[in-house]
C-alpha positions as CSV (number, residue, x, y, z in Angstrom):
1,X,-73.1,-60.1,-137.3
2,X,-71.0,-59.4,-134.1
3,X,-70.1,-56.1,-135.2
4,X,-74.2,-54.6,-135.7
5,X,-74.8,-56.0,-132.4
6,X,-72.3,-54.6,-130.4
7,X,-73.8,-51.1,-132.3
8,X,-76.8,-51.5,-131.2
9,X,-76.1,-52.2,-127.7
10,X,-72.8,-49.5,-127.7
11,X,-73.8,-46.9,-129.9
12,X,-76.5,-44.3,-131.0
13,X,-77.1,-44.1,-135.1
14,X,-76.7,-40.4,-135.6
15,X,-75.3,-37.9,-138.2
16,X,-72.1,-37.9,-136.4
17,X,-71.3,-41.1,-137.5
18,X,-69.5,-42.2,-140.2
19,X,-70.8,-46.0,-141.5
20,X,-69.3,-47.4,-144.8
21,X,-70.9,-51.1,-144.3
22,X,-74.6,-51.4,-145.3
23,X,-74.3,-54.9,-143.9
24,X,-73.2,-53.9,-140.4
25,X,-76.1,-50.8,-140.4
26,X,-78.8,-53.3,-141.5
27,X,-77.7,-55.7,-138.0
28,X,-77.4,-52.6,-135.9
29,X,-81.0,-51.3,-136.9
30,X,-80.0,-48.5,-138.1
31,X,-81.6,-48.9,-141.2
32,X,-82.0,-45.0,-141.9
33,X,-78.3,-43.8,-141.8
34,X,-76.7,-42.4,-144.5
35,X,-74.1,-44.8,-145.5
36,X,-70.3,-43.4,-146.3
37,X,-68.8,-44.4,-149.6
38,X,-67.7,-47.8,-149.4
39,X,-63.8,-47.9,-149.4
40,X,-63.1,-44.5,-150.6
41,X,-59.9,-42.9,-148.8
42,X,-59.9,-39.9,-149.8
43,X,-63.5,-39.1,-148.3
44,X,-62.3,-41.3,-145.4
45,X,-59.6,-38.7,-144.6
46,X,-61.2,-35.2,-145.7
47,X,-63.8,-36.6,-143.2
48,X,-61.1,-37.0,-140.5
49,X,-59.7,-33.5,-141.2
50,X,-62.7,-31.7,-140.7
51,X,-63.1,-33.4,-137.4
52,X,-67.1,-34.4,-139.1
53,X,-67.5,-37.4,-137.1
54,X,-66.9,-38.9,-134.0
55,X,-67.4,-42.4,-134.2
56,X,-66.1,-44.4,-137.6
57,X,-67.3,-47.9,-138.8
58,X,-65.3,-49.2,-141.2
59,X,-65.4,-52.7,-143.3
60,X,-62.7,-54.0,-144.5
61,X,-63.2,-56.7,-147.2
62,X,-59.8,-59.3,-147.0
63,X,-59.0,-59.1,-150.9
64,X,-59.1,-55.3,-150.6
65,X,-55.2,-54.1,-149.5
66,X,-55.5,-50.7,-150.2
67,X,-57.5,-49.1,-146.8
68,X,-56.4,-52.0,-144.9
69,X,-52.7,-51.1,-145.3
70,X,-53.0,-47.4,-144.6
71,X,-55.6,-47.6,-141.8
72,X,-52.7,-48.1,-139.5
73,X,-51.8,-44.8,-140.8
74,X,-54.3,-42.2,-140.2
75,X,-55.2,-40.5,-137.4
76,X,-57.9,-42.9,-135.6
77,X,-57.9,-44.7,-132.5
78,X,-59.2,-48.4,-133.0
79,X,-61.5,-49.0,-129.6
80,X,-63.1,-52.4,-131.2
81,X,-62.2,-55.0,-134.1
82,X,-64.7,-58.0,-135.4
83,X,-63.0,-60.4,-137.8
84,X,-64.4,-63.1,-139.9
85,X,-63.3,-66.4,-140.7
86,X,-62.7,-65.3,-144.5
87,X,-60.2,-62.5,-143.0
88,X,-63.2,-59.5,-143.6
89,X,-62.8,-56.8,-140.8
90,X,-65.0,-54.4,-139.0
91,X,-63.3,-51.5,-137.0
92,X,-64.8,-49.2,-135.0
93,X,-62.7,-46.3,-134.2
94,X,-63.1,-42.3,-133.2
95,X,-60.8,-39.6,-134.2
96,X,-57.4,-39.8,-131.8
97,X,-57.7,-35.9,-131.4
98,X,-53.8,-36.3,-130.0
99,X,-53.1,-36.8,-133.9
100,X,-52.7,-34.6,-137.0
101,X,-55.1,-35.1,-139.7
């Protein structure tokens, strides 16, 4: 999994990071991080108001619309993408702190 690689070669598991994909975790090693609620928006963005994290990695399953529509939307700044043939995504983003929550 391209996107649990580049983690473990780019990135430090810590409580300062926000991880909603078990699936990326597990191929990143980071097998002890408390894992985000899976799709949830509304945890997504209280978590972006209160400025809790500073690194964000999302999955984005293709048959779910919802989160994928609206990521465009909030107030993150996408610095990589892994897509899958099937159209699943993995962003990794941190807070664009020139934004509004």
């Amino acid at each position: 999994h391209e996107a649990g690689s580049w983690l473990k070669a780019d990135a430090t598991p810590s409580d300062r990071v926000y991880i909603d994909s078990g699936r990326t975790a597990f191929y990143a090693g980071w097998r002890k991080i408390a894992l985000a609620p899976r799709h949830d928006q509304a945890v997504l963005e209280s978590a972006l108001k209160k400025r809790s994290y500073s690194l964000y990695v999302l999955e984005l399953k293709s048959k779910e619309t919802v989160l994928d529509q609206t990521i465009d939307k909030l107030p993150l700044r996408i610095i990589k993408e892994f897509r899958s043939p099937n159209g699943d995504r993995v962003i990794i983003a941190t807070p664009d702190t020139s934004a509004t929550p």
